[in-house]
N, C-alpha and C positions, 0 to 999 in steps of 0.2 A: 706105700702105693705111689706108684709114678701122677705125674700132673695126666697125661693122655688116660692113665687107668680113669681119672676120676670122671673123665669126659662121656663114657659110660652112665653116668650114673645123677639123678637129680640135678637140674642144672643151679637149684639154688645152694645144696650140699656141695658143690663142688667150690661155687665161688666165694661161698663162705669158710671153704678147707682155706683155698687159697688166701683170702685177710687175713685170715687166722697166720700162715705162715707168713706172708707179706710182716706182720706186726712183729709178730715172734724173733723176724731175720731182723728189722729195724730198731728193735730193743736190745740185738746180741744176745739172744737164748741160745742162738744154732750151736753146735756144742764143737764146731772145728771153728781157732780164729782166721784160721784161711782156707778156702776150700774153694775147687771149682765147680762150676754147674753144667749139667750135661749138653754137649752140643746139639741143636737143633742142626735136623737133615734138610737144607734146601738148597734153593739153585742158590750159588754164585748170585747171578744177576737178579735176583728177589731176596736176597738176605736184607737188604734195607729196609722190608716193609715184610718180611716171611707173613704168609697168608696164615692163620688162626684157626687150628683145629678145632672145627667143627663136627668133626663125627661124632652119631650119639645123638646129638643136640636137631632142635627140630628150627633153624635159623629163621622160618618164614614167619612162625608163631614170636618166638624173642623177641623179631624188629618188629613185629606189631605189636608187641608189648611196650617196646619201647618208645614206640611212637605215642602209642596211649597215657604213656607216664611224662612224656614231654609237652602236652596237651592235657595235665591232669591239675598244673598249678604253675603259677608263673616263674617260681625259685627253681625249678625243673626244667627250664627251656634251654635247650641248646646256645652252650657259648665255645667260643673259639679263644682264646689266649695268645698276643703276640709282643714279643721282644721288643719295645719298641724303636730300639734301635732298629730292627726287622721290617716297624710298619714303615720309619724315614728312607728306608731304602727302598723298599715295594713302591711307594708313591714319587720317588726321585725318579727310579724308573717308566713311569706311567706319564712321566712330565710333568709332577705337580701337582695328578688331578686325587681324589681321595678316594681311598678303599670303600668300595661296594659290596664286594662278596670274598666270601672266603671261603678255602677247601683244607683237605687234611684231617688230621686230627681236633675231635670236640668233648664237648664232657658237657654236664649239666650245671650250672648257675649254681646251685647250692654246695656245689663241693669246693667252691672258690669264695665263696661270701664270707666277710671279713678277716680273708687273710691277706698278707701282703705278698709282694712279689718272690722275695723268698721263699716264702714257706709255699707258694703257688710249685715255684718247683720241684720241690719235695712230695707234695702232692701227685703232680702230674708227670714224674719219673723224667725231669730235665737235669743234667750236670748242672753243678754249682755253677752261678754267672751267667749263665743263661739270661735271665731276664735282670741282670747287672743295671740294664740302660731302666729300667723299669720295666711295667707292661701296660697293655691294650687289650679291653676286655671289648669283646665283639657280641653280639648275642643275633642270633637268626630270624630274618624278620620271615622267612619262609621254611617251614619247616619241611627236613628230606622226606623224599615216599622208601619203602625197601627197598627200589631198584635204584638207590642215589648212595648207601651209605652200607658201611658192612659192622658184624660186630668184632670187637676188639677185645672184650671183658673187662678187665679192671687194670688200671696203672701199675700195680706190681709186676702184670707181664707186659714187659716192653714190646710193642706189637701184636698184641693178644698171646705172647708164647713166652716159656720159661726164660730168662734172661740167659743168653748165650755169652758167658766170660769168665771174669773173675772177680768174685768177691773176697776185696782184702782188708781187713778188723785191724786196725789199732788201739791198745789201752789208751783211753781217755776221749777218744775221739765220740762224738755225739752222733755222725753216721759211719755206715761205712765207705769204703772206695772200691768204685765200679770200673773195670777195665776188660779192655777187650781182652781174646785170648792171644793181642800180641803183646800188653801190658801197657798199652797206650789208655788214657783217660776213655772212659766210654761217654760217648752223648747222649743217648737213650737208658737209662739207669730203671729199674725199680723204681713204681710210685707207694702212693701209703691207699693203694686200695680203691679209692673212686674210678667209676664206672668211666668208660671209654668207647667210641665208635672212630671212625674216618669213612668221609667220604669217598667215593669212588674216583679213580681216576680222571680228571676234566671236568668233575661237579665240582660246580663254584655256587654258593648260593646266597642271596641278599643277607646282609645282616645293617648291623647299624649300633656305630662306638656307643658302650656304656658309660666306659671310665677310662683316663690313665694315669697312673699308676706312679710316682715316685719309687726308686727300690723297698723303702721302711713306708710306706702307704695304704694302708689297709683297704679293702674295697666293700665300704659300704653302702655308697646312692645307688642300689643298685636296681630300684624301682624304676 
């Protein structure tokens, strides 16, 4: 059954198919060592961010769901994750002064607690070296209303949608390699499964640094 079939159907059955395969493909179960995954239909100029099928699904109900669940325990509170190479440049441009708010892509607190920056990647479906320079754990000191943030589903689909390239398996390799379908390294890769949103375009909203992050740094003050 295609990924859109499941969209049809129980939104928790669907994103638990999908871990379920997300793990499967990351262990090397899929039964081709190379194979490509089916193109996603969008615009040209929104393929950087392709919108996230939602048919089926009841969106107004989910983000109040999820709002609930970001307001149910403090390890659940909305954080942002940044390169920190990323934040020295953001604040060189700003003249100096320090990060306030951030937009983009979030996750929740606990899917990042006690890992380091590496495995931060892996997680949250960044290319290797991505967070090389370290990271910058952000966390919201304001939390989105529905009309600030959309849903994304889970890290394994990059942008809430099937990963659009090529997945290529080497013996002995511990992951696989993510490439576009020109065979160039992909940046947005497959995560290992935690939950995902982004805010809306021009939402920027207070947050305030937890941690950062050495590349081999673990993140645990995270009270």
């Amino acid at each position: 059954m295609s990924a859109n079939a499941w969209l049809g159907l129980d939104r928790n059955v669907y994103y638990v198919a999908q871990q379920e395969r997300a793990y499967a493909d990351y262990q090397g179960h899929h039964p081709n060592p190379i194979h490509l995954i089916r193109s996603i239909e969008s615009d040209p100029i929104l393929a950087y961010t392709p919108a996230m099928d939602t048919s089926g699904l009841d969106v107004e109900r989910l983000k109040a769901l999820a709002i609930a669940k970001w307001n149910s325990a403090p390890e659940l509170r909305p954080v942002k994750v940044l390169p920190l190479s990323r934040l020295a440049e953001i604040e060189r441009k700003n003249g100096g002064r320090r990060l306030e708010r951030v937009g983009g892509y979030f996750t929740c607190l606990r899917a990042i607690r006690g890992k380091n920056p590496h495995e931060m990647e892996e997680i949250l479906g960044f290319a290797p070296g991505v967070y090389s320079s370290g990271a910058s754990i952000w966390k919201f000191t304001l939390l989105p209303v529905a009309a600030q943030f959309e849903l994304r589903g889970y890290t394994q689909l990059p942008s809430g949608n099937p990963f659009d390239g090529i997945i290529l398996r080497c013996p002995g390799a511990v992951r696989p390699q993510f490439l576009t379908r020109d065979g160039e390294a992909a940046e947005f890769i497959p995560g290992l499964a935690v939950e995902q949103w982004e805010l809306c375009p021009g939402i920027m909203l207070p947050a305030i640094e937890l941690a950062q992050l050495a590349p081999d740094q673990r993140f645990v003050n995270w009270a």
